[in-house]
N, C-alpha and C positions, 0 to 999 in steps of 0.2 A: 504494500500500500504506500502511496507517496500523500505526504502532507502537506498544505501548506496552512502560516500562522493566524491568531488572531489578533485583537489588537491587542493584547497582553501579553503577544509572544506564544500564547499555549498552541500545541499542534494539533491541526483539525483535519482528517481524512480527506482528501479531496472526494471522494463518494462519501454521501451520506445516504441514510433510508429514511425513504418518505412515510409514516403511518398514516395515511390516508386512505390508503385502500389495500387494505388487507383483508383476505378472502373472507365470508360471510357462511354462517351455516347455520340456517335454522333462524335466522335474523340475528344472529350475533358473532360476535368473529371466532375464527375458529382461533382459538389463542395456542393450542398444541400447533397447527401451522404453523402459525407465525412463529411460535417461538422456533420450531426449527430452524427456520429462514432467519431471524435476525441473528440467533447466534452462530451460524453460518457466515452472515456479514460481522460478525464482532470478530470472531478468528481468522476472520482476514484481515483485519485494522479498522473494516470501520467503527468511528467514532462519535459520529455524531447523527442520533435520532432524531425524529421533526415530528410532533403533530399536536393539535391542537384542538380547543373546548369541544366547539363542535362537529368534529370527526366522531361517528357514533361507536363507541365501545372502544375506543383510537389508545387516549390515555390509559383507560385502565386495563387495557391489556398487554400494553407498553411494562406498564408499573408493576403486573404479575410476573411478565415473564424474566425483567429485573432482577426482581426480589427473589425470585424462584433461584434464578443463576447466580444471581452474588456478586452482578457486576457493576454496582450503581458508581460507586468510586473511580470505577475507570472509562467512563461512557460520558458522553456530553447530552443531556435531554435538551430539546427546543420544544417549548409550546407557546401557545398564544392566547393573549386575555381579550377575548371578546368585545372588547368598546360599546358595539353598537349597543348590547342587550344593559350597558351602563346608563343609569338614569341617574342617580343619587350618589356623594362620595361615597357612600359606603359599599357601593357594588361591585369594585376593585377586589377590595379585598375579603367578598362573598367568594367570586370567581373563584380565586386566586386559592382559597382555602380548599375550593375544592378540587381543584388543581393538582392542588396536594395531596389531598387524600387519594387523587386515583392513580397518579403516581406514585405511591406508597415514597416519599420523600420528603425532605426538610429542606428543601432549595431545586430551584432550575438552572439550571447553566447559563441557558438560552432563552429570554422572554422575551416575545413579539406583539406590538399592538396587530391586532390580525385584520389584513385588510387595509387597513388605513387609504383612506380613498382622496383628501386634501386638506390644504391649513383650516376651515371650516372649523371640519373634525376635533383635528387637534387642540385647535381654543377651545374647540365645547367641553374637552376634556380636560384639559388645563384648567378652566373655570372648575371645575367637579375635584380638583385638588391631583390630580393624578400625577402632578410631578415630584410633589413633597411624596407622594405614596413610594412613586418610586425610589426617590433618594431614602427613604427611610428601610425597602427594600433591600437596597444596595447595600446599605449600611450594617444591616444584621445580618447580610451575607445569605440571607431567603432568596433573594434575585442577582445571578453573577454578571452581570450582562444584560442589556436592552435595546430590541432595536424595534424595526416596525415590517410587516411583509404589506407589498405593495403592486396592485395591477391599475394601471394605466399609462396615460402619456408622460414622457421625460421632462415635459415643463414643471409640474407637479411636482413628480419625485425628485426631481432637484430641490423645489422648495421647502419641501418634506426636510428629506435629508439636511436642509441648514435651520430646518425649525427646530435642533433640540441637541444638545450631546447626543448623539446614538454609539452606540458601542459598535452596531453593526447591520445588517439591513440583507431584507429579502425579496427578490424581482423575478418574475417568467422573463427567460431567453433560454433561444434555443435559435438556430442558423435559419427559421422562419420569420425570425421575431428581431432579426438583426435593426430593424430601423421603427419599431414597432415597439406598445408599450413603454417601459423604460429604454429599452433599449441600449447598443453599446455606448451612447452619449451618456445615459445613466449611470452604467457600470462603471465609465472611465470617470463620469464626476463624481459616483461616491469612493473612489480607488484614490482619490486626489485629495479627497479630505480625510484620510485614514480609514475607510468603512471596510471590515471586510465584507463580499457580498456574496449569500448564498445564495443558488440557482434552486428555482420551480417549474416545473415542466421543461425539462431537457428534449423531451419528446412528443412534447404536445398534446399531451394526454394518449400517446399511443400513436398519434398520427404522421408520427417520423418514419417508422415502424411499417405496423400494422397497414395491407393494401394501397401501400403505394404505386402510381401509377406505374404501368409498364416501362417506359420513358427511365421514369429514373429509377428502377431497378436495373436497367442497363446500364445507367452511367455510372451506378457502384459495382457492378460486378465487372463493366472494363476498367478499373483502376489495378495496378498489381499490384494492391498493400491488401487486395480482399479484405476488409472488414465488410464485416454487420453494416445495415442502415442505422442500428441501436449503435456500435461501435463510433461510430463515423459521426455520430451526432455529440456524444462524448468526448470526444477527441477534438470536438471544434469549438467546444468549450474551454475542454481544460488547455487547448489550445494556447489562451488569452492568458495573464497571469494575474489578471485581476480581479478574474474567478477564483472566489476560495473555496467552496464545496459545491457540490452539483449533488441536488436531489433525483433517489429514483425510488420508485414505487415500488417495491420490488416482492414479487409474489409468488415466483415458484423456487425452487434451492438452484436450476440451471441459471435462473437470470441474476440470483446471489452470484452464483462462481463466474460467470462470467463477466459480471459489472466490476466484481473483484480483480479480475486478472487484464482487464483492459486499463482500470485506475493504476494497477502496481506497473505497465506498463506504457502510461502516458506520460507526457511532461510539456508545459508554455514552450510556444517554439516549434514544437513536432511539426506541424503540417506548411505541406510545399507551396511555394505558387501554384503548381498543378492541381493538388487537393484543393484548393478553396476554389479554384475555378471548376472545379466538377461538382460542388455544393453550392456555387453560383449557378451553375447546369441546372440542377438537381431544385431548388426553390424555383425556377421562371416555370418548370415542369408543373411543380405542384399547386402552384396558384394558376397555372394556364386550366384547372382542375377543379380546384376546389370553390364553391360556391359561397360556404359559411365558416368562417375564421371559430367555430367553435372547438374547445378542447377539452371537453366534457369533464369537466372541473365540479360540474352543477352545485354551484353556486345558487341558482336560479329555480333551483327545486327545496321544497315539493313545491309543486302546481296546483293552486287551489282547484283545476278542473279536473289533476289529474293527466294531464298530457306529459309525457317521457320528451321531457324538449331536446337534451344530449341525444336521445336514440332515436330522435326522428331525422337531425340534423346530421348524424353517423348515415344516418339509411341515405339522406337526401347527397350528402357529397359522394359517397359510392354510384347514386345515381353516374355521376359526372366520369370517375374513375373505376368504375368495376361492371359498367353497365347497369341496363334498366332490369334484366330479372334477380341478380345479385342484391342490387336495393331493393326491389320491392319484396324479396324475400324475406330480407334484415325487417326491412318495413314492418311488414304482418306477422313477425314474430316477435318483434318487440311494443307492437300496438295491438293487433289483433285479436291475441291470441290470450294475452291476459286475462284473470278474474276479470278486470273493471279494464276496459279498455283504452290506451295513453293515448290517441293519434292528434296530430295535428288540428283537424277538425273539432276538437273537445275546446279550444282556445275561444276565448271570449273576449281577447284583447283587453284583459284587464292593466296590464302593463308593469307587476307585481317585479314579472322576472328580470324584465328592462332593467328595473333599478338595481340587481342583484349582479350582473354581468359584467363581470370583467371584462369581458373583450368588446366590451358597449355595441354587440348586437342588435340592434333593432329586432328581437325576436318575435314579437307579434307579427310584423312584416314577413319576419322570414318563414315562421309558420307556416302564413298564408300562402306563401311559394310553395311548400312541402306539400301542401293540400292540394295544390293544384298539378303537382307533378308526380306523386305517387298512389292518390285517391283517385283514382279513374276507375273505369268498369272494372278490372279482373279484381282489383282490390274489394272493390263494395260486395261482390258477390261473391266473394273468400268470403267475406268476414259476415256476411249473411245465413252463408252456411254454418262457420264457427257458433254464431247464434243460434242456431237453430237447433243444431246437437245441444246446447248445452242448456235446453230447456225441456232436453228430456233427462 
């Protein structure tokens, strides 16, 4: 495993693992999985864990599998204090308490305002005493470290970033996202003022990965350094040195060992002219493709009507990249086929999820596309049959 610092000099794995999504069984996470897996990633080096309040069952199986193994002393946790659901001072340090208990610990390493979306915010919280909280935090050694994770534009996150001491800061990039978001202007200005910056969505929620267009699956497999699309997305990260950790989600023990042996095998520097010009290739491809900048993060869920907004917008860009029977397959199986039906059509343009969106979607808009381009005849008459069985 290769490291690099924080701002206190300590060493932080360049892979971290993201607890966001961690496999589900029975509506709760399968904590024997995970535990596998992460301690698969701890005997490799990684260091540093990430996840936050409302990741459902995230923390406290984080905090089990911890305490199970005996590693809290040598592991860096990150989580994050919910802001938004803060009304009153005192709701700081409700969160926070409970925080703790699900992380069965006396301190976080790593604490993020989660989200943090502009200065707005931040006054509204500063007025709510939230900076004495945290200095008083700091002070008893309960909080080692504060920064904020943050989705949007870099005018923002710049200003973010000079509204406050932060220890350290967290932003989506990934080689889609290079002028996008905070983007590399962000990373290189919070790099300038000492931040170290940890990466979210490396891979787009999978979309680096996962059914990429023909096109550029050819431009990684004529390169002669053969990596993964997963490899080659890592690598143009850690690429940068102003990246300090790079989050992955990581969910089966194959993608542990080999997120592992790519990090112990990358370094700033590594990639050619030629590399960055075939991931230059490789993005004009995928946006010649893709319709809806979504990275199924969902954010924007639940839906009060009930519509799977991530898995319609998954079906509707396969549309573009994997053909029309391919999507509308995805489609009727992640809409159709359900107890209660998710599809696009169930939208009511309430505009709930709009506000919820990092990637500032217009998704009622886009919706309305998905309805109009996967709801057609063979669809309504799938799903008329699916009703029809399942009212006897």
């Amino acid at each position: 495993m290769n490291y690099r610092k924080d701002r206190r000099g300590n060493p932080l794995s360049i892979l971290g693992y993201g607890c966001m999504r961690f496999k589900r069984s029975g509506g709760k996470v399968d904590v024997d999985k995970a535990e596998l897996e992460i301690m698969a990633a701890y005997r490799g080096g990684v260091n540093y864990f990430d996840t936050a309040y409302i990741y459902p069952g995230s923390e406290a199986a984080l905090g089990e599998i911890v305490e199970r193994n005996g590693i809290r002393r040598n592991i860096n946790i990150a989580t994050k204090l919910p802001h938004y659901l803060i009304k009153t001072e005192n709701d700081a340090e409700k969160y926070f308490r409970e925080e703790l208990s699900r992380l069965r610990t006396d301190y976080i390493d790593y604490y993020l305002m989660h989200m943090l979306t502009d200065i707005g915010t931040w006054e509204r919280l500063k007025a709510l005493g939230i900076v004495e909280w945290i200095e008083e935090k700091k002070a008893s050694g309960q909080i080692k470290q504060v920064g904020f994770s943050y989705h949007g534009g870099s005018e923002m996150f710049c200003q973010l970033v000079d509204a406050y001491d932060w220890d350290f800061c967290m932003i989506q990039y990934n080689y889609m996202d290079e002028n996008s978001q905070a983007g590399r202007r962000g990373l290189k200005y919070a790099n300038a003022k000492g931040l170290p910056v940890m990466i979210m969505e490396p891979l787009r929620g999978g979309r680096l990965v996962n059914n990429l267009p023909k096109e550029a699956e050819k431009l990684f497999a004529a390169n002669p350094k053969h990596y993964t699309p997963a490899q080659w997305a890592f690598k143009w990260l850690w690429d940068q040195p102003e990246v300090t950790c790079v989050l992955s989600g990581m969910n089966s023990p194959e993608m542990v060992e080999d997120n592992v042996q790519n990090a112990a095998l990358s370094y700033a520097g590594e990639l050619s002219a030629h590399d960055r010009e075939m991931l230059d290739s490789v993005v004009k491809v995928i946006n010649s493709k893709m319709k809806v900048g979504c990275t199924g993060c969902g954010y924007c869920m639940p839906c009060p009507m009930g519509v799977d907004i991530p898995g319609c917008f998954s079906a509707y860009n396969r549309r573009y990249s994997d053909g029309w029977f391919t999507s509308l397959k995805e489609y009727f199986m992640c809409t159709a086929l359900r107890s209660k039906p998710s599809a696009a059509s169930n939208c009511v343009a309430c505009g709930k999820c709009k506000q919820h969106c990092p990637q500032g979607i217009d998704i009622p808009a886009e919706l309305k596309n998905v309805r109009g381009k996967l709801e057609g005849p063979a669809y309504k008459l799938a799903s008329k049959v699916v009703k029809k069985f399942r009212a006897y």
